[in-house]
N, C-alpha and C positions, 0 to 999 in steps of 0.2 A: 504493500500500500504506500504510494505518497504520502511523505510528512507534511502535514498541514501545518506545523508551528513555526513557520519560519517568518521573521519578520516582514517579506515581502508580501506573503500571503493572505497574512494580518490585513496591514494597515494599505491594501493599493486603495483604487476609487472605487465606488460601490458602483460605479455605473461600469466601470470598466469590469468588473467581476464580474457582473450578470450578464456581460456580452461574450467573458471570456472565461467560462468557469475551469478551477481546476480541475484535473482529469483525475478522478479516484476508479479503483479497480472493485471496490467493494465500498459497501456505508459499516459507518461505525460509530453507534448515538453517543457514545461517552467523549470518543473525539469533536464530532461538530459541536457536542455542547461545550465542550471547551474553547472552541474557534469561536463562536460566537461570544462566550463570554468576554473572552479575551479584545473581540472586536468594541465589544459595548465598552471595557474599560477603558480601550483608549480615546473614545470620541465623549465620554461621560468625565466629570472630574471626580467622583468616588460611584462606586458601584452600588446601583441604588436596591432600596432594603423589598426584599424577595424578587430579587432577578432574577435568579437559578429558578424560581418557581417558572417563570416568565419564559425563561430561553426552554427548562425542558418543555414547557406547552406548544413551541413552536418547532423543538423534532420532532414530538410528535402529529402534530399536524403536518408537517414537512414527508415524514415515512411515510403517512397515509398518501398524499396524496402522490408519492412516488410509485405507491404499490399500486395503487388505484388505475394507474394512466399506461397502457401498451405499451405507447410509442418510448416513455421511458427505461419500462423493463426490458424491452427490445431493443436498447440503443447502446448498450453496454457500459453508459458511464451513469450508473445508478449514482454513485456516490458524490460524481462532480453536479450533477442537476440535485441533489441535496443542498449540496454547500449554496448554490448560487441561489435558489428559491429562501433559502435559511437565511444568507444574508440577505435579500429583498424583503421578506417581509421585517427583519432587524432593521432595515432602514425604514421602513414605515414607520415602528413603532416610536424609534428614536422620533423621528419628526417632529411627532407630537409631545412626547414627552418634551422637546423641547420647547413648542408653543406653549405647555402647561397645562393645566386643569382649565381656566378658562378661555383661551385664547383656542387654544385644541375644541373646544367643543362651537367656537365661533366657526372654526375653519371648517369643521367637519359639517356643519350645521349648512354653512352657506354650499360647502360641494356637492352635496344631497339636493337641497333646496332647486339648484339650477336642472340637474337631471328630472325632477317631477316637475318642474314649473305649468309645463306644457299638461300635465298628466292629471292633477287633481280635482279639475275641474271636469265636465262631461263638454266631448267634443263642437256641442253646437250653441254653447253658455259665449258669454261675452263682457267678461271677468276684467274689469281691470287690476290693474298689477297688488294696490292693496288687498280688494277682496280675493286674488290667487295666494296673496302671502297670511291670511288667514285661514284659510284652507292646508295652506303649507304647515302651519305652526299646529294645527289639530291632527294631520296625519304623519307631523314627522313624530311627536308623541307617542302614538300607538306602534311605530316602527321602530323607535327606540326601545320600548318593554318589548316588541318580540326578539329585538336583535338579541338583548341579555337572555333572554329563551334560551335562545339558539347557541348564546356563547354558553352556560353552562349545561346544556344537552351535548355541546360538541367536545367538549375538555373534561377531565378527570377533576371535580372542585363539584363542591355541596349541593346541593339543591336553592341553598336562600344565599350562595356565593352573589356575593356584590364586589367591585372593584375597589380599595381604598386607600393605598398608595399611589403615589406618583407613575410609576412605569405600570402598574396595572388598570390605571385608569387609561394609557396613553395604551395599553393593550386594547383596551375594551374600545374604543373611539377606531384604530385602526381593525380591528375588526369589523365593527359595523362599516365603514368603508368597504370593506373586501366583500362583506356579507350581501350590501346593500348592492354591491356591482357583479353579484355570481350570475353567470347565465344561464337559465333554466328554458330546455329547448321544448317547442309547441308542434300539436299535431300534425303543422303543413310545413314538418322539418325548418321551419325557422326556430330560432332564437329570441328570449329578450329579457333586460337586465333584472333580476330579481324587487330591484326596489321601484321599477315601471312598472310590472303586471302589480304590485301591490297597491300603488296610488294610481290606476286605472281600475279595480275594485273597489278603492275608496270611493274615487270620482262615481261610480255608479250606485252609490249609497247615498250620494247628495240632491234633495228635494227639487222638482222641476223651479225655475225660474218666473217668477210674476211679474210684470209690467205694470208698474206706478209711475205716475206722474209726479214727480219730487214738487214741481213748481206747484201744485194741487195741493201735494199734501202739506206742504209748509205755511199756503195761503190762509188766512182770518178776516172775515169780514164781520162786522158789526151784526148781531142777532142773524150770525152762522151756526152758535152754539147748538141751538136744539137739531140742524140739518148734519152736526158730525154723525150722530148716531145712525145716516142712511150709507156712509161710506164704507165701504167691502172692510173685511176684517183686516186685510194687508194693507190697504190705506191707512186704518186707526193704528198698527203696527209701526207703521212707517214713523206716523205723526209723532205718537209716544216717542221712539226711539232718537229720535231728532233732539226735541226736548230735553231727553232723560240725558243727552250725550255733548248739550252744550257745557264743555269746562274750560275752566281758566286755562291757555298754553303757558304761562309761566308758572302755574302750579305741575303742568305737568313734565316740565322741564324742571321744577326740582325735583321731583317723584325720580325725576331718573338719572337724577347727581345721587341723589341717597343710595339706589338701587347699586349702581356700579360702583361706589364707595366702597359700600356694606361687601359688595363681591371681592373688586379688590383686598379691602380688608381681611375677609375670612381666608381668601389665597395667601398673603401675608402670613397667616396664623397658621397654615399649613392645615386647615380646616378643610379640604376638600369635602368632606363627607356633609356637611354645615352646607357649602356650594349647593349641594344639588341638592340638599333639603329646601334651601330658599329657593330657587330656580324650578321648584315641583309646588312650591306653596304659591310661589306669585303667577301659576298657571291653574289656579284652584284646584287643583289636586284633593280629591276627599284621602282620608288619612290609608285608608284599606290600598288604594292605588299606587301613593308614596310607601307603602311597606312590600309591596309586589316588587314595582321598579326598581326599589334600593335593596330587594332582599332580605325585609328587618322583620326582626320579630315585634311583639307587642313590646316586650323590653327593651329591646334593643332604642324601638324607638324614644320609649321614654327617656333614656339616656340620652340619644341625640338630641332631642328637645331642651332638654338642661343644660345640654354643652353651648346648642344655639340659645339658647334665652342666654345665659354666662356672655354670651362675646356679644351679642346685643346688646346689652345694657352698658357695656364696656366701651362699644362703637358709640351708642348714644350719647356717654358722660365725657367723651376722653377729648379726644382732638377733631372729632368730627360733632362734637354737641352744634356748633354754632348752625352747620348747613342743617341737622336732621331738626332744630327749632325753628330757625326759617319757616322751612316748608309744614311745620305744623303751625305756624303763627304762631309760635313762639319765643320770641327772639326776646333776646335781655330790654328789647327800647317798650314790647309791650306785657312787660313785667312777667316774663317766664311764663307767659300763657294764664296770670294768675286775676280772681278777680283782684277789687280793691281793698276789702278785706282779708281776704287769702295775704295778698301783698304786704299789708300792715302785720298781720300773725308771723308773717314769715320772717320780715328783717328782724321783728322784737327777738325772734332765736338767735340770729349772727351772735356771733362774741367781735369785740371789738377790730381784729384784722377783720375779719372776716366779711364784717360791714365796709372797711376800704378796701377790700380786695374787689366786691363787688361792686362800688363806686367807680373804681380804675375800671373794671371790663366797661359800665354803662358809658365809662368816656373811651371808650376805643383802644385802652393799652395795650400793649404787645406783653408779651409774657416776660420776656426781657425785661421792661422797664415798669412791671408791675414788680419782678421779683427788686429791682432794684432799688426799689419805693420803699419795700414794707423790709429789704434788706434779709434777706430768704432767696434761696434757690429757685430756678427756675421749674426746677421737678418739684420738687414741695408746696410751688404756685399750683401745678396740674394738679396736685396732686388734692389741695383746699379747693381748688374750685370745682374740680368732682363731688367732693361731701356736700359743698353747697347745693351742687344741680340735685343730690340725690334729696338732700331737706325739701327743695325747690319741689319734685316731683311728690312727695310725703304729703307737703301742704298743701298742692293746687289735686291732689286725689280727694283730701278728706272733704268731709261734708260741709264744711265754713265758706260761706261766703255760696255758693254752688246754688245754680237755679236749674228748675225741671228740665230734660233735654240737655243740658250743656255738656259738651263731649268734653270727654276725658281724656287728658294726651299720656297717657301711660305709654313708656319708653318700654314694656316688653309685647306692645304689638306696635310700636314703631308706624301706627298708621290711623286712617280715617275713611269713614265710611265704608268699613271692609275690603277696604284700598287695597292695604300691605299685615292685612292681620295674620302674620306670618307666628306668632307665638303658638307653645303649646297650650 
């Protein structure tokens, strides 16, 4: 057999190897797992935690599908069409490991997206490009829980196996890729890619199309009230929906500073599992759906809810308090969301920094020149005006001051009107 350990073998170009595989005489899994490991250590800067898991999943899918194919077993270099399939999919998965937990599932998200564009809709609809990317976003969904189907159906890993390392999530994303792009051949000997006959079954599960008059339905004339009730049930649909769906745009351009904060954040925190809990919640996901998708037991999830509530409240008080009070109208100029009572209760608790530290934020200080005011650290500044927001949060909850309906801006559902009620 050819040695595979030699440095040239290692480290050439990935594209040059898959063009020019080495020639082996026979397969041998304990050496390609070695070759690959070996390839991952040098393009990684430490070998990430259960790769061996990772690389043996890809001999074995690698053997399969070596054994599976004729034209392989028949061509005499079993062991070189190993090495070069083994490295190919190794550079998939690197890819994304390197884009990361979120950026990886941007990229996989949008390659997908463009293959069904054309497919989600039924062919004689007349969709523009938003209402195709809502259609998009409801059956990439349902194609993401089969894909984890099909990843743990096809690998040796549990039943409620979910991905939750870095290189294993950057597994599961390249796989659906691969999954998503198998071609599965049709009775009149054609072809076609597994993830179009599925959003060409979806498109045929979508309700025929109805023809509304927008300009009709938006129209009000003076003692038209009592003639709504003669217009067709999709007309009154329409009308509501208009209504129910005029919102502020700079409310909802902070809705999605926070969002992508909070994601960055949790990526930060090396939280991925946190990620696509919020990513399953801000898509309404009932909880039964989110323990399918992610795998989780009833515990399990209870745990993840605690770890997410823990770094939520953390996001909320720490260096991102200012944007997430903003956008709840909350901000230090209209008294931490507080009535005027509440307000008067509140400061009576400061102790005396505490009252100028809060005096400095309502004048604009930098953290800097607060610490250097009250002659304290600037971490000890973060660290006072956390206790404060969490007093702040204690008094504008309790009952003082509080009139019937007045929403509650409680920092562990981060949200309003069932917006972003992402807590347990």
């Amino acid at each position: 057999m050819k040695t595979l350990t030699t440095a040239t073998s290692l480290h050439q170009d990935s594209k040059q190897q898959q063009q020019s595989p080495d020639i082996l005489e026979k397969t041998d899994s304990c050496m390609l797992q070695e070759v690959l490991l070996e390839e991952m250590r040098s393009q990684v800067e430490s070998l990430p935690s259960r790769a061996r898991d990772v690389i043996n999943r890809i001999v074995e899918e690698i053997e399969r599908i070596c054994l599976k194919s004729h034209r392989i077993q028949t061509s005499g270099e079993i062991g070189s069409w190993q090495l070069t399939l083994g490295r190919h999919r190794l550079q998939k998965y690197l890819e994304y490991y390197r884009l990361g937990s979120l950026q990886g599932r941007v990229e996989l998200h949008s390659r997908l997206s463009v293959v069904v564009y054309r497919h989600v809709a039924p062919a004689q609809s007349h969709l523009k490009f938003a209402a195709r990317r809502n259609l998009i976003e409801d059956f990439m969904q349902e194609f993401y829980a089969e894909s984890l189907k099909a990843f743990r159906r096809e690998n040796e890993v549990n039943a409620d196996y979910t991905p939750r390392t870095k290189i294993e999530l950057a597994e599961y994303m390249a796989f659906t890729e691969l999954y998503a792009k198998r071609r599965i051949n049709l009775p009149n000997r054609s072809n076609q890619q597994l993830i179009v006959l599925r959003a060409q079954g979806f498109a045929k599960r979508q309700p025929s199309e109805t023809s509304v008059d927008i300009e009709q339905a938006v129209e009000f004339h003076k003692g038209d009230q009592g003639s709504e009730s003669s217009y067709s049930p999709a007309m009154q649909q329409v009308r509501t929906r208009l209504v129910s769906q005029a919102t502020d745009p700079h409310d909802a351009v902070l809705r999605d500073r926070v969002v992508q904060e909070l994601l960055q954040y949790l990526e930060e925190q090396g939280r991925s599992d946190c990620v696509n809990y919020l990513v399953l919640k801000l898509q309404d996901k009932a909880a039964a759906d989110i323990d399918e998708i992610m795998g989780l037991t009833a515990k399990e999830r209870d745990y993840l809810q605690q770890r997410f509530k823990y770094h939520l409240e953390k996001f909320s008080r720490s260096s991102h308090w200012k944007l997430v009070h903003q956008w709840l109208g909350a901000d230090i100029d209209q008294k931490l969301g507080m009535s005027s009572e509440q307000w008067e209760m509140f400061v009576g608790q400061l102790e005396g920094q505490q009252r100028q530290l809060l005096e400095l934020k309502r004048d604009r200080q930098s953290d800097a020149e607060i610490a250097k005011a009250l002659k304290i650290t600037a971490k000890k500044v973060q660290k006072r005006w956390t206790q404060i927001l969490a007093l702040a949060w204690k008094t504008r909850n309790s009952e003082v001051g509080s009139t019937e309906g007045e929403d509650e801006l409680e920092y562990s559902e981060l949200g309003r009107q069932g917006d972003l009620c992402i807590a347990a």
